[in-house]
C-alpha positions as CSV (number, residue, x, y, z in Angstrom):
1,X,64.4,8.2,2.1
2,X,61.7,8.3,-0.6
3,X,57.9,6.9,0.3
4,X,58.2,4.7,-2.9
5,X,60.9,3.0,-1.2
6,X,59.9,2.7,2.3
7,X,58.7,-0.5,4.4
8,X,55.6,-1.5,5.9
9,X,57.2,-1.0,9.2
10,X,57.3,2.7,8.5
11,X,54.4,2.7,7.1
12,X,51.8,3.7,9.8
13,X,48.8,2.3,8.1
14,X,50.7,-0.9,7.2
15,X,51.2,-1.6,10.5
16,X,47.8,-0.4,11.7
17,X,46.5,-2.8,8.9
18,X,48.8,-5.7,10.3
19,X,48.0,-5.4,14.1
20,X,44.2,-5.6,13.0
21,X,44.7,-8.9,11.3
22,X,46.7,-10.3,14.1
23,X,43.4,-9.4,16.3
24,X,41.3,-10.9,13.7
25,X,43.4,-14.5,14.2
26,X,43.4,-14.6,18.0
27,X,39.5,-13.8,17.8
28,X,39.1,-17.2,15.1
29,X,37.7,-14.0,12.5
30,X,38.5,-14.2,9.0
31,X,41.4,-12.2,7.2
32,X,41.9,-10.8,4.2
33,X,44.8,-12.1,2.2
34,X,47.8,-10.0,1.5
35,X,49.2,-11.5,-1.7
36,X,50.3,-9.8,-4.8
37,X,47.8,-12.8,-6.4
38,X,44.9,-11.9,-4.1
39,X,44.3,-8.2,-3.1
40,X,40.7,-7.6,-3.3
41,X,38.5,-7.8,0.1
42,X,36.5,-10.5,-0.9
43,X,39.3,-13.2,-1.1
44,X,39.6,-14.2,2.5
45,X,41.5,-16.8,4.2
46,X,40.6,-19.0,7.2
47,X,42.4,-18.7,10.4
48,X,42.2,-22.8,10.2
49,X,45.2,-24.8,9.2
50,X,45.5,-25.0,5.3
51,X,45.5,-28.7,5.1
52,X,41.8,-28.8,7.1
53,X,39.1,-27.4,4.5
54,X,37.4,-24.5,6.1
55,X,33.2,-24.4,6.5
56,X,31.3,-22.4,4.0
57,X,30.3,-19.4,5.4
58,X,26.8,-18.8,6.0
59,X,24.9,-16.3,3.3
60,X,24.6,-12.8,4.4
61,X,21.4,-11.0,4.3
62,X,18.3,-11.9,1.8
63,X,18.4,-14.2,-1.1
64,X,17.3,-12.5,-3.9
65,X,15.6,-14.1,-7.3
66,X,17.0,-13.8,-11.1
67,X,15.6,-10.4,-11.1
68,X,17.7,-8.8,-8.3
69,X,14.6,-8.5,-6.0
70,X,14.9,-9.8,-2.4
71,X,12.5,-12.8,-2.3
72,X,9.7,-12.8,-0.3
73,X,10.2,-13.8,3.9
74,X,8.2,-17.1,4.5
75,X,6.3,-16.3,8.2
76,X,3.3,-17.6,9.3
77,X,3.1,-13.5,10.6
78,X,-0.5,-12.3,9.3
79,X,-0.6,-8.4,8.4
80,X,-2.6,-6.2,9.9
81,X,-4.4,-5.8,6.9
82,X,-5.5,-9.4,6.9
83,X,-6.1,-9.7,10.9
84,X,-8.6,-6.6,10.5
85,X,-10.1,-8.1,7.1
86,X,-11.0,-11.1,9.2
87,X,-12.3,-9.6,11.9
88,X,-14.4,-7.5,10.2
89,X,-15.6,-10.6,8.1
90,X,-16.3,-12.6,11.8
91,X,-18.5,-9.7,13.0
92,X,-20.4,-9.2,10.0
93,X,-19.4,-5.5,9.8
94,X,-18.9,-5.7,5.9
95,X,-22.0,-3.6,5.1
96,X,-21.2,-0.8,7.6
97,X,-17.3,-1.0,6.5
98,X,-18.6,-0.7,2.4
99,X,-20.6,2.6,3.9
100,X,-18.4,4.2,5.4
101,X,-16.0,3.2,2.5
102,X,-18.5,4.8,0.0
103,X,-19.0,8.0,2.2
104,X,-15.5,8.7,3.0
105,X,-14.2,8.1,-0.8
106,X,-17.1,9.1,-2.4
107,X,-14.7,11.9,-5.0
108,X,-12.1,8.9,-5.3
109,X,-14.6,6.3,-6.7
110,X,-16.7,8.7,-9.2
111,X,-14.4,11.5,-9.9
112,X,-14.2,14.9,-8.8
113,X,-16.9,16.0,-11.4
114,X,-19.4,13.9,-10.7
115,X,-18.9,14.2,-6.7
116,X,-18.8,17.8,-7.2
117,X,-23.0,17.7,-8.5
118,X,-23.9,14.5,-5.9
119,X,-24.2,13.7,-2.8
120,X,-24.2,10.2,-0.8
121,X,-27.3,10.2,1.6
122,X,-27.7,6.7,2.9
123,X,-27.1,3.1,2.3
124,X,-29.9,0.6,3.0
125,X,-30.8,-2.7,1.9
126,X,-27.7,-3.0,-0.7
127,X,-28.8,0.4,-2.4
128,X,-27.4,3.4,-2.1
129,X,-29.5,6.6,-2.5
130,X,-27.7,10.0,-4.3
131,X,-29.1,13.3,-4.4
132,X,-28.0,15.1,-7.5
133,X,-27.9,19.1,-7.7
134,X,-30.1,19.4,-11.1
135,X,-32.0,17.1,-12.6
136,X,-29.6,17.1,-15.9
137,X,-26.8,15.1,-13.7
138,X,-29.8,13.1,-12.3
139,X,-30.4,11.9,-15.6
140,X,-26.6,11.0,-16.5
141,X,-26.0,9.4,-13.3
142,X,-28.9,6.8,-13.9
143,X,-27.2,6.4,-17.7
144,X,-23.4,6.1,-15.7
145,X,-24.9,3.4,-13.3
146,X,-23.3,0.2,-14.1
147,X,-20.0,1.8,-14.2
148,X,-20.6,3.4,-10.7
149,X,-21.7,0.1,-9.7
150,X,-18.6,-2.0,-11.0
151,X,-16.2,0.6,-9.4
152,X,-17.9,0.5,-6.4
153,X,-18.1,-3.7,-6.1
154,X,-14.3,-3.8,-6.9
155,X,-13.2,-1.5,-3.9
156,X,-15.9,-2.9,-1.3
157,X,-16.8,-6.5,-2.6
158,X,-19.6,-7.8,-4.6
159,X,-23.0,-8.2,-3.1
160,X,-22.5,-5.3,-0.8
161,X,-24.3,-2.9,-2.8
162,X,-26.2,-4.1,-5.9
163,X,-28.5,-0.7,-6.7
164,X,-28.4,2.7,-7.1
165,X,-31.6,4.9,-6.5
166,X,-30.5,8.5,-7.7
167,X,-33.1,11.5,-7.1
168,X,-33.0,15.0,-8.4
169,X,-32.9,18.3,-6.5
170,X,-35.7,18.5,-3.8
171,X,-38.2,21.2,-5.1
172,X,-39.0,24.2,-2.7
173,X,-42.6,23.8,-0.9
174,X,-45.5,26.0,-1.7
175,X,-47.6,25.2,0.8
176,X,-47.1,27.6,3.7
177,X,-49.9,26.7,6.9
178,X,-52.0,24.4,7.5
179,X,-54.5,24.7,5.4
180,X,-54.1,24.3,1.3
181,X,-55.9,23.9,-1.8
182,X,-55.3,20.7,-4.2
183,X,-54.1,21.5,-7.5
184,X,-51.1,21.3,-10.2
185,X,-48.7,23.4,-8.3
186,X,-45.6,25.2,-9.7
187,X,-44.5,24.1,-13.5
188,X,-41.4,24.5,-13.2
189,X,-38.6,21.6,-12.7
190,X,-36.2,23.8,-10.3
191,X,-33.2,21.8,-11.9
């Protein structure tokens, strides 16, 4: 006997196939037709009599819009984000949260160059004192402010911090004791 020409009762997975629709009927499941008209998977019949018209199954998983993206879940769920944004907001912490901000991502906000020749000393009074290595970078910071300002306002909210005050290098002390003599001191800038 050839395999072209055998049954589906010698066929082991025919009849495995036909014992799992069998189970599918007693349990009220749906099963897939066996047809020559109708072989794909997603042609199913109902186990309900043909005359009665079967219910619409419900959709499976997420609808999705003309795009092929899922569509966003509607919950009344907050994020995290938005539960901490709030508190912070109700405790006033939105000064110390922009300083911390500004300390911690100082090389993110201006660049590595620029954080490379400044530091961040404090913030006080919405103003927020640098300390530049040389006097040159002092100079192009002070030109460079409004941009520092904007990027600053758009990652910790406006009115936060509304001034820069940048300072050159702190010159080394000549005065050695406690006694000293007015005068014009070194002549040299140091930076």
């Amino acid at each position: 006997m050839s395999e072209q020409s055998s049954s589906a009762a010698d066929d082991p997975i025919a009849a495995a196939f036909e014992q799992m629709r069998a189970q599918a009927k007693r349990r009220g499941g749906y099963v897939p037709r066996l047809n020559a008209k109708a072989r794909s998977m997603d042609s199913f019949e109902s186990p309900a009599s043909s005359d009665a018209k079967a219910q619409p199954r419900p959709p499976i998983g997420r609808p999705t819009g003309k795009d092929g993206r899922a569509l966003p879940k509607a919950s009344n769920v907050k994020g995290i984000g938005q539960v901490i944004q709030r508190e912070i907001r109700r405790r006033g912490w939105q000064k110390e949260m922009a300083s911390a901000l500004v300390f911690g991502h100082w090389e993110e906000l201006v660049g590595e160059q620029v954080a490379k020749h400044t530091k961040v000393e404090m913030v006080k009074d919405k103003k927020l004192f640098l300390s530049c290595d040389s006097t040159a970078w002092a100079s192009n910071l002070r030109l460079m402010q409004r941009q520092i300002l904007q990027k600053i306002n758009a990652e910790v909210g406006p009115d936060i911090i509304t001034e820069l005050r940048i300072f050159g290098p702190k010159t080394p002390s000549w005065r050695h004791g406690p006694l000293h003599v007015k005068g014009r001191g070194p002549r040299d800038t140091y930076g």
